[in-house]
N, C-alpha and C positions, 0 to 999 in steps of 0.2 A: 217515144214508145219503144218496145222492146221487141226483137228480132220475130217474125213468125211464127217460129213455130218452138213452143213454148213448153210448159207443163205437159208432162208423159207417167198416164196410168193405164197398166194393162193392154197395152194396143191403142189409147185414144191417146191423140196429142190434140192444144189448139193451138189456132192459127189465126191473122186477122181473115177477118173476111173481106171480099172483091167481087166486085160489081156481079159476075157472073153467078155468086151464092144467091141468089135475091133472090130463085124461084124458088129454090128449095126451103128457103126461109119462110119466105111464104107459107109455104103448104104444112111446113112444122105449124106455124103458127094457128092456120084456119082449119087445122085439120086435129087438132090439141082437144084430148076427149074432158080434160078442165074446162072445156067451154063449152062444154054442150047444156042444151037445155036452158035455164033462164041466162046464161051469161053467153049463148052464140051470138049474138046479134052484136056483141062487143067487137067479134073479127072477124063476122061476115063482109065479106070482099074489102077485107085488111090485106094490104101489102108491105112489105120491105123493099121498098127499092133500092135499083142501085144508085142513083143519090139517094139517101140513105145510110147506104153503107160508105161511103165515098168519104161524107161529111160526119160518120161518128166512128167512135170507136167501138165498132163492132168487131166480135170473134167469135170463133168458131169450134166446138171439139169435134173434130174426126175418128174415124177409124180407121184402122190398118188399110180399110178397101178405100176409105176416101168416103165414105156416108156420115153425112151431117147427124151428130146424135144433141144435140141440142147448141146453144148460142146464146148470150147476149149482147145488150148494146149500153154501151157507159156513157153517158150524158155529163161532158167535164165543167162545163158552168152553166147553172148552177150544180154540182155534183149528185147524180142522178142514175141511177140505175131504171133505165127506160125501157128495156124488154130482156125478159129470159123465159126461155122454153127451152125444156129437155125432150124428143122424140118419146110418144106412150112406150114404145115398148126397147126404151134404154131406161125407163124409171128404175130406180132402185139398184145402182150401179155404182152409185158415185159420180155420176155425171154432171150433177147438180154443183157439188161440192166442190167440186175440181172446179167447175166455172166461176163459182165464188173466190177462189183460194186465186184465181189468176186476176179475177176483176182487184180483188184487194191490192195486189202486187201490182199491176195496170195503177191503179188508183193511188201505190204510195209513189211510183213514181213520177206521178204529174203531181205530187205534193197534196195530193188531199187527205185531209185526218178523217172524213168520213164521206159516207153517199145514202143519199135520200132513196127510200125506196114505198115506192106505194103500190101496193101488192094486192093481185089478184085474192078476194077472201080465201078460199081455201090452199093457198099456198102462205099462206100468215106462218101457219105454222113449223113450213120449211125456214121460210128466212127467221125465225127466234133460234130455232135449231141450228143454224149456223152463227150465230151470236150476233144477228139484229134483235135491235130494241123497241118498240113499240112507242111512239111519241105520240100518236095521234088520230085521228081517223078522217080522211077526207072525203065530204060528203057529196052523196051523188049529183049527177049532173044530166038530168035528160035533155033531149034522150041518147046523148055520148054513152052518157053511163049510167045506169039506172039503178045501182045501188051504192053503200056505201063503202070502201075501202081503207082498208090498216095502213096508217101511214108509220114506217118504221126510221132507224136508223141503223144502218150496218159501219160498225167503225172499224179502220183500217188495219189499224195494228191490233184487235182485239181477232179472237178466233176461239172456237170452240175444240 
């Protein structure tokens, strides 16, 4: 994996994340206005721990002050894009983007040509936007999961 602290836009860099990000991930995640209403109960008392972060490749963008503005976590086999949240109110920043453009680079260098992503429905249409592709749709699972979800493909050396 590649040195800490990585990809730099406008004041945010990331970094991997460490045991000690785990609360603040947390609360990105349970506290994520994407989930409110029929999809809270999806990460109602959802954690990130730190095994969790220990055992994946998780990272982090920051900001100049050191606030978590969103993360996610790479799943190397089977290659898997297993969480990303951006903080509500860093949406529409490029923060998204930036996380992407680092997982890919993350991802060419442990040699994978692509990563499975199965995506929150109303975030489908960020991951096409960055140049995933849509393969499929995995069906719900109660009560884990109580509806169904875009299963995509984001490949590595492709970018929008």
């Amino acid at each position: 994996m590649r040195p800490s602290i990585t990809d730099r836009r406008d004041g945010v860099h990331i970094r991997r994340a460490v045991a000690r990000d785990a609360k603040r991930l947390t609360r990105l995640v349970t506290r994520s206005r994407a989930y409110e209403g029929p999809y809270a109960p999806m990460v109602a008392g959802y954690k990130v721990g730190p095994d969790y972060i220990e055992a994946h490749a998780v990272h982090v963008a920051v900001d100049e002050d050191g606030r978590v503005l969103g993360f996610y976590a790479l799943i190397l086999s089977p290659p898997e894009l297993d969480l990303m949240f951006v903080a509500d109110d860093a949406q529409g920043r490029g923060i998204g983007r930036l996380l992407i453009g680092h997982l890919r680079d993350e991802a060419r260098s442990a040699g994978l040509a692509a990563v499975r992503v199965v995506a929150h429905p109303p975030a489908e249409g960020f991951y096409r936007g960055v140049g995933a592709e849509r393969t499929g749709t995995v069906v719900a699972r109660p009560p884990a999961v109580m509806w169904d979800r875009p299963e995509l493909t984001l490949t590595v050396d492709a970018g929008p």
